[in-house]
N, C-alpha and C positions, 0 to 999 in steps of 0.2 A: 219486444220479442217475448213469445211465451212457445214452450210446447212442453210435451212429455214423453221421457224416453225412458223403456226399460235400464237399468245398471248394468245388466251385463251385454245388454248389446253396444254400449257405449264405452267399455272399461278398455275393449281387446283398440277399437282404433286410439282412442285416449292415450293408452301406454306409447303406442308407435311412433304418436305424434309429438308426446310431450317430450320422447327420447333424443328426438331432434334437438330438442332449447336444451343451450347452455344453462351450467349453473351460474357461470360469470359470464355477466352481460356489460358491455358497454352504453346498451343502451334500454332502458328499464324495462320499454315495449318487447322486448327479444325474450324478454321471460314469461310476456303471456302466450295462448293460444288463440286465434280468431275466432269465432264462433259463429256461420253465417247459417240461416237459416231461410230455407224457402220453399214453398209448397210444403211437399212430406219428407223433403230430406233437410240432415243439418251436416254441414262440411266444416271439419276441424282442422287448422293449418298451422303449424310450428316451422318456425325458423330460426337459422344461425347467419343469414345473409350468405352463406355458403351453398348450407344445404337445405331443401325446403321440402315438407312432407302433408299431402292432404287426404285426410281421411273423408270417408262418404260414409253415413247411417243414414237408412230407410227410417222415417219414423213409423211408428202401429196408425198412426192416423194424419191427417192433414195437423200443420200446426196451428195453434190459436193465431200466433202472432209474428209474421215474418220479420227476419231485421240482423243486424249485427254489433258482434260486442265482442272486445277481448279481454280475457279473463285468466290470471295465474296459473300457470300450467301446473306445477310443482302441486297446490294446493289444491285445484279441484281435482287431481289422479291421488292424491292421500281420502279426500272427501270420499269417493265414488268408493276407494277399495275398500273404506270402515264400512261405509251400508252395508245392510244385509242382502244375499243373496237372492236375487230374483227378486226386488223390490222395485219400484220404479220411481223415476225421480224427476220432479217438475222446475223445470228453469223459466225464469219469469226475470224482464233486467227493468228498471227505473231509472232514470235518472244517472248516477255514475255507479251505480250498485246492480250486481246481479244476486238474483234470489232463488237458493238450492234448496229445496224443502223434499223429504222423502218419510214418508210416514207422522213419525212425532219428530223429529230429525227440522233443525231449519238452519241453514247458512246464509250468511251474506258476505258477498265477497265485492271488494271494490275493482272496477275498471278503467281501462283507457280507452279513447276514441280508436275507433275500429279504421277509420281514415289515417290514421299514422303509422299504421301496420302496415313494414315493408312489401314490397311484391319482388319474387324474384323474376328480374326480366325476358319477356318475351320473345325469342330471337327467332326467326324461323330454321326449320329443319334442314341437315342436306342428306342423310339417311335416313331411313325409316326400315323397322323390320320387328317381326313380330314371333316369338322362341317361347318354347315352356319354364315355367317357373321352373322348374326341378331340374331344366337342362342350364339354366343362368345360375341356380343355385350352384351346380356343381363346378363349375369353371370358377367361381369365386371360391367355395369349399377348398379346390384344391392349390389354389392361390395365394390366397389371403396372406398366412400366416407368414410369406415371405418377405412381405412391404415392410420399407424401413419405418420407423417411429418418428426421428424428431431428427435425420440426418441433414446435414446443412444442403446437402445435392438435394432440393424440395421435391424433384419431378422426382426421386427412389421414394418419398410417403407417400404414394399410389399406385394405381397397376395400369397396366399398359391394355388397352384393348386395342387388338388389330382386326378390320374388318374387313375381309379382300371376299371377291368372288367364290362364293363355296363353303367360306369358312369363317369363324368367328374366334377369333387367339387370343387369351388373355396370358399377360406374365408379370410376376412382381421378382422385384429383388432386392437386395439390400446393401450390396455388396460383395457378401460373403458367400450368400447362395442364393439360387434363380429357381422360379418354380414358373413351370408352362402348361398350359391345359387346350387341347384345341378342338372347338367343336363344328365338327361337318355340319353343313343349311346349305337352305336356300337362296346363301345373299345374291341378288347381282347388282352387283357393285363393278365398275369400269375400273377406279384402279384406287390401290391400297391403302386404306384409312387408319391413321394411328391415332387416339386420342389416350392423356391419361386423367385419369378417373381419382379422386383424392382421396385419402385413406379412410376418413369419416362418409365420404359418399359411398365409397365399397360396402364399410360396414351396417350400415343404415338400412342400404338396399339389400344387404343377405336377409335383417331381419324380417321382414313385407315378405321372401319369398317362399311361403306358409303352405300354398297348393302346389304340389310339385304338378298336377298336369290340366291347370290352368294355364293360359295364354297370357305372355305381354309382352305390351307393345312400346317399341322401343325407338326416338327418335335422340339422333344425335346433330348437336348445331355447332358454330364456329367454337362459342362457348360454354356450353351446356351441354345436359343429356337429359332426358327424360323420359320417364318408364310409367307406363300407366296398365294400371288392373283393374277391375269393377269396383273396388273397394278404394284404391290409394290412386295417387296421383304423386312422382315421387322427381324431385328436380334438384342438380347441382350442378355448380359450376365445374368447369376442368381446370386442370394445372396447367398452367401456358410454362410450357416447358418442352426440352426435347428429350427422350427418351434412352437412352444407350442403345446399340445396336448390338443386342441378345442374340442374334445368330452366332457371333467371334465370341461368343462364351462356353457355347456348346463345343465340348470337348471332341476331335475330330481322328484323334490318332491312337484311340483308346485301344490297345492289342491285350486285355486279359479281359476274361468275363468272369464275374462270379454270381453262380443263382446259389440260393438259401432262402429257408423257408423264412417269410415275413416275421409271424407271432414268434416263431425262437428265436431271431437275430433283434427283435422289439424289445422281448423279455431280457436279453440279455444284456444289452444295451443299456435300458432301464436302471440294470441291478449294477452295472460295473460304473454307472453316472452317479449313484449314490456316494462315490467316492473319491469322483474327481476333482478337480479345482475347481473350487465354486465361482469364480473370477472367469479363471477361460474356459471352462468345460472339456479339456481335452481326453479323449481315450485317444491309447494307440493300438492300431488294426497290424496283427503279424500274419499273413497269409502262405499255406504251404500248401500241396496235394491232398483236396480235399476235407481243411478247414481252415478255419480264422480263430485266432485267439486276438482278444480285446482285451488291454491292459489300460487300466487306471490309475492314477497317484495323485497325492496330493502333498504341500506344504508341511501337513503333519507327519509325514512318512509312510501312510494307510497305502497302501493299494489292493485293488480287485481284479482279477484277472477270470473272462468266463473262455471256454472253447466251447465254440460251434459249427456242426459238419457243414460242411457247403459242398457244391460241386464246381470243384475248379481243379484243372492240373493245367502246370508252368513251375516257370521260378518263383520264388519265393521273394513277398515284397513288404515292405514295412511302411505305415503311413499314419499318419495322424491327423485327426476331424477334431471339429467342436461334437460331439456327445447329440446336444439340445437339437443342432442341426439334422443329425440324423435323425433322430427321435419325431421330430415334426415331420420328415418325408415318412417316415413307416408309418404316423398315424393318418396320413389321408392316403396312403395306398389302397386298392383292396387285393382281391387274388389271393392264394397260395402263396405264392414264392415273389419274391425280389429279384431284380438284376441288376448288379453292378457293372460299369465299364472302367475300368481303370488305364493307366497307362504307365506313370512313377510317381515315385514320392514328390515330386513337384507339382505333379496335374492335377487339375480336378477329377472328381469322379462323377460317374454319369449313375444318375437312379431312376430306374423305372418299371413299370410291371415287366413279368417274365413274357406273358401275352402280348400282343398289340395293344396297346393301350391308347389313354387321348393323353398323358402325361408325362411332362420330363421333368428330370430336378438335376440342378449340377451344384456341388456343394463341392466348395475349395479347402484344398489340405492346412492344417497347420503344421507349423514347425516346433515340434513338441524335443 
């Protein structure tokens, strides 16, 4: 295998790809990258056996030498970023060695057979449908940050994509609060498709979605999904799992509404969390004729207390949130103003823009 490739057309797929591989591998080959080369492109592949990620560069010219090799990820994305900028860099492999030579610059890096390098399996399709990057981006954007972490319910560390005729619905949740984003298309689809999607696959795939109004294309199979662009080629398995039924969480009897402007219920939020329990994060929300006062406390005896006007007349109702929770709904909202739906201090509360929007959030009370 010989070609040569500019540094900086090589660095941007490099990074994406090598973001995939673990740093703790079970098994040695999972820490390199594949390196296949053919004609005038070289395709770079990383895996975790989970998730699998393949970059495509043009090369400037035909290569000298077709072939494949796989090669340290970790070290050849430290290698490429020391070069100097706009230099270009010659890979040439021998024997069990690959050879990075770039000006006065020369590496050698050793390999493993390019045959023991997992494939993630080929299953055929039963969806297929093809959306804008920047419209995929945003259903994830406003999602994400709701999926659980490391919760023993496995199917809550990822998010729910639902595919029905018309529409494309993503929603995560944790638990404690539910985020929903829903995007009008073209599917037709006969009848309702749930898959969920794993926490690492979610986030992998935000990063790839770079062109907001480039196309891709998107197949989904019994166990897999796969998203492909001109540049990436992007595959992971699902969670075999069933999902909860997020309809029964949306709060249905919610009889007060409160609008307030975003950025001042954000800022104040912010400032009255500076002083709450760093443990549970609780503020409590005191609502009367046209405002909200947020009170905070803590273990030391500190509290913060902010008022901000809102538009709401009723009775007057007292409730208590996690802080963090609201905090992360105000920062992927946009618009002017907020709208809450309340009902008592038992109920969730319902968040979403004042406008029609494509987003719901429901964030359950605590008992402060």
């Amino acid at each position: 295998m010989k070609f040569v490739i500019s540094r900086d057309a090589l660095l941007k797929p490099l990074n994406l790809v090598a973001g995939v591989v673990e740093r703790r591998q079970t098994l040695p080959i999972l820490a390199n990258i594949l390196l296949v080369v053919e004609g005038d492109r070289v395709s770079l592949t990383g895996t975790d056996l989970e998730v699998e990620l393949v970059g495509r560069v043009v090369l400037p010219g035909p290569a000298v030498e077709s072939g494949e090799v796989t090669v340290p990820a970790r070290k050849l994305v430290d290698i490429c970023k020391s070069l100097p900028e706009g230099s270009d860099i010659e890979f040439s492999s021998a024997e069990n060695k690959v050879t990075v030579k770039s000006g006065r610059s020369r590496f050698t890096l050793s390999t493993l057979p390019a045959r023991e390098f997992p494939n993630v399996e080929e299953s055929m399709g039963t969806h297929q449908f093809t959306v804008k990057q920047g419209q995929l981006k945003r259903l994830i954007d406003r999602t994400s940050f709701a999926m659980a972490q490391q919760d023993v319910r496995y199917y809550l560390n990822g998010m729910l994509w639902e595919l029905e005729s018309k529409q494309i619905r993503v929603v995560a949740t944790d638990g404690h609060r539910l985020a929903m984003c829903t995007l009008q298309s073209d599917l037709n689809i006969a009848e309702t498709t749930q898959i969920i999607l794993p926490r690492k696959g979610v986030l992998e795939l935000a990063r790839l979605l770079l062109d907001e109004e480039a196309d891709i294309a998107v197949v989904v199979g019994s166990n897999h999904i796969r998203t492909t662009t001109d540049e990436f080629t992007f595959t992971s398995k699902l969670v075999d799992g069933k999902f909860p039924d997020y309809e029964r969480v949306l709060p249905r009897s919610t009889d007060k509404t409160v609008l307030g402007s975003r950025k001042e219920l954000r800022e104040a939020f912010s400032r009255t969390a500076i002083l709450s329990n760093e443990k549970y994060r609780g503020v409590r929300l005191k609502l009367t004729d046209g405002s909200l006062e947020i009170v905070a406390n803590n273990p030391e005896q500190e509290s913060a207390e902010e008022v901000v006007s809102v538009d709401y007349t009723g009775e007057s109702l007292e409730m208590g949130f996690n802080v963090g929770y609201l905090l992360d709904v105000l920062g992927v909202l946009s618009g002017e103003q907020v709208k809450f739906s309340l009902a008592d201090p038992s109920s969730s509360a319902l968040l979403e823009e004042s406008e029609s929007g494509d987003s719901l959030y429901v964030v359950m009370p605590m008992r402060l």
